[in-house]
Structure formats: structure tokens, C-alpha cells
C-alpha positions in Angstrom: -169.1 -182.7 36.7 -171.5 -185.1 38.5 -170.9 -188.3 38.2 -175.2 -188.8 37.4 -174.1 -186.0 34.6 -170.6 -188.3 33.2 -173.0 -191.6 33.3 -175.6 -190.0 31.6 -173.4 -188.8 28.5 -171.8 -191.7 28.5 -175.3 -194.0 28.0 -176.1 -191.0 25.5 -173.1 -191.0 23.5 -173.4 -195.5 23.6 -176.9 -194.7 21.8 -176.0 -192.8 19.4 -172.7 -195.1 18.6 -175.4 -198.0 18.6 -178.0 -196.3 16.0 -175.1 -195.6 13.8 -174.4 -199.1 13.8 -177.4 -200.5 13.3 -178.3 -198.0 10.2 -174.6 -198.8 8.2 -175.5 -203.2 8.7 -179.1 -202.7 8.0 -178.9 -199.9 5.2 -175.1 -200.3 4.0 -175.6 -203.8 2.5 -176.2 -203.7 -1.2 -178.5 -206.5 -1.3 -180.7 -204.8 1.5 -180.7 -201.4 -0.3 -181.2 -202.5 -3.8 -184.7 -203.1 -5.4 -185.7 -206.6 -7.1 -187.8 -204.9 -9.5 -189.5 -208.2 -10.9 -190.9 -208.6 -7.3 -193.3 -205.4 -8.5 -194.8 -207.9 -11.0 -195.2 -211.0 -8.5 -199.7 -212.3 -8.3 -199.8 -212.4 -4.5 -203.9 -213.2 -5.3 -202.5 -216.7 -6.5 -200.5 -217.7 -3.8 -197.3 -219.9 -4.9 -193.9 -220.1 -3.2 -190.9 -218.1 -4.3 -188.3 -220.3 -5.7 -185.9 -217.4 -6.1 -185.6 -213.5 -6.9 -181.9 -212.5 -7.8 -180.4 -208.8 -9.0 -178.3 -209.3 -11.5 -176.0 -206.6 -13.4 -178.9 -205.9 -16.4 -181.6 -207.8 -15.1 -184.1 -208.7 -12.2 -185.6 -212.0 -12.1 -187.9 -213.5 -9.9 -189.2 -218.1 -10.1 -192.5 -218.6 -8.7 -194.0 -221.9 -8.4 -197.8 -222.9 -7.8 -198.8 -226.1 -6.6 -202.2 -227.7 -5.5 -202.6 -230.1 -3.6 -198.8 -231.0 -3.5 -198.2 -231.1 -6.9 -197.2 -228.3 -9.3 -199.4 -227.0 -11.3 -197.6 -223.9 -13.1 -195.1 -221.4 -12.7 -193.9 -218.1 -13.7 -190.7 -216.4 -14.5 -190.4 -212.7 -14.4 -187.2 -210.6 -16.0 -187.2 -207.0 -15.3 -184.5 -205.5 -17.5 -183.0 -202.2 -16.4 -182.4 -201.2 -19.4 -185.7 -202.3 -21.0 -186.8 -205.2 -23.4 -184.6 -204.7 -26.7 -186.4 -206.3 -29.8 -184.5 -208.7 -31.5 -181.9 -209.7 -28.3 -181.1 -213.2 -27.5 -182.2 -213.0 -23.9 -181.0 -216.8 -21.8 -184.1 -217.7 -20.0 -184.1 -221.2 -18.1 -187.3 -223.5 -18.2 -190.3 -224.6 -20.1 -192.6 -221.9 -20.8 -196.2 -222.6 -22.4 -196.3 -218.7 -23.2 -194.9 -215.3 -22.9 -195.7 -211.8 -22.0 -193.8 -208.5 -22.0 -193.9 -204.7 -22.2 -191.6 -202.5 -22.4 -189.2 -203.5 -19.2 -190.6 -206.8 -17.9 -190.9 -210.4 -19.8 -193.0 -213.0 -17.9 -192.8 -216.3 -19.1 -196.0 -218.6 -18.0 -195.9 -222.5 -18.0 -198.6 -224.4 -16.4 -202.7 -225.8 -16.9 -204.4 -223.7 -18.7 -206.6 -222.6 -15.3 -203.7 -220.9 -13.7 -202.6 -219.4 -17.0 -206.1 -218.0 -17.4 -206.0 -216.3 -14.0 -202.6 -214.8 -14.2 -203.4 -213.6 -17.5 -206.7 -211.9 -16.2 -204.8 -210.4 -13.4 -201.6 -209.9 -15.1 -204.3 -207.3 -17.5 -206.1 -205.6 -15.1 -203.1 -205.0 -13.0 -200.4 -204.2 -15.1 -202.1 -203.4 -18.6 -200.8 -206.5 -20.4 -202.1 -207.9 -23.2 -202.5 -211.5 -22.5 -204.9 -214.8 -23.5 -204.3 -218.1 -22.5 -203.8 -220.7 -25.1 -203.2 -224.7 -25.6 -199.8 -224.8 -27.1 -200.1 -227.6 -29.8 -199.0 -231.3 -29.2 -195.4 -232.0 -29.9 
């Protein structure tokens, strides 16, 4: 053989090695190919910052927080449950909602001035069918 013909199979085979690689880091991870499922329910049209989205065993859950001019003004938990919402199950959810939504798999808990609450709940019922109306919750 030539030695243009060995190089050549050698760069070849070095390609091929290197693909591999790259397709068992990038798609071999759990955390890269699993879905956050809450994520599907996240109102990019409102902006906010992502506090966290974590997978856990049962559940996906996703923090978003909105601010305006530096201070917060709401946020918005999301729990996507693989298994769907069971009536009548103590869920743990973390935080101080004003008000909650759900349907069959997803519970979104919404906590914030009644303008932002407004707006996810409009968007939140065009979007995803919910049935959802902002309301004062009552002094304490």
C-alpha cells in the first residue's frame, strides 16, 4: 500500500473514532438525553429568569422568577408529574403561592401582583387550555 493510501485510512479511521466519541459524551449523559417536561409549560412572552429546572424520579419541576425593574414581582413553580396529578396526594411544594393551576399532569403554582398573574393566566388559557382567573387572596 501507498503510504498517501495508509495515511488516508488512518485520518479516516481517527474520524470515525472521534464521532463516536463525541455522540456517547454528548448523547450518553442522562441529564442531556432526558426531557424536563415542566420546561414545555415555561411563558417565554413574560420574560423572567430561570431559578432552576430539576428531573426528579416522579416529577419535573421548573422556578421561574420575574422581576421589574430589579425587584421581584412574581414567580411561578411548575410540577410535571410523570405519572399524572393524583387527587387527594400530599404533594411537597416549596414557596408562597397566591394561587394554583393544574390539569391532568402539570400543577403551576403562581405568586406575585395581580398584573403578572393576569398575564400568565391569559396565556397560560390560550396556550395550554387552562382554566385560570386571577384573584386577590384575602388579607391575613
Amino acid at each position: 500500500m501507498e503510504r498517501k493510501t495508509k495515511a488516508a485510512i488512518v485520518v479516516v479511521v481517527c474520524v470515525i473514532l472521534a464521532v463516536i466519541a463525541l455522540v456517547v459524551i454528548f448523547f450518553g449523559s442522562d441529564t442531556l438525553i432526558k426531557k424536563n417536561y415542566a420546561k414545555d409549560y415555561m411563558l417565554n412572552e413574560l420574560g423572567g429568569e430561570v431559578l432552576e429546572c430539576t428531573i426528579e424520579e416522579d416529577y419535573h419541576m421548573c422556578h421561574i422568577i420575574y422581576r421589574e425593574d430589579g425587584r421581584k414581582i412574581g414567580e411561578i413553580w411548575i410540577y410535571y408529574y410523570l405519572g399524572g396529578v393524583q387527587p387527594y396526594k400530599p404533594y411537597i411544594f416549596e414557596g408562597d403561592a397566591d394561587q394554583v393551576i393544574s390539569s391532568e399532569y402539570v400543577m403551576i403554582f403562581l405568586a406575585g401582583n395581580m398584573d403578572l398573574r393576569r398575564q400568565a393566566c391569559d396565556l397560560y388559557n390560550e396556550k395550554y387550555g387552562f382554566v385560570c382567573t386571577p384573584f386577590q387572596r384575602p388579607e391575613r
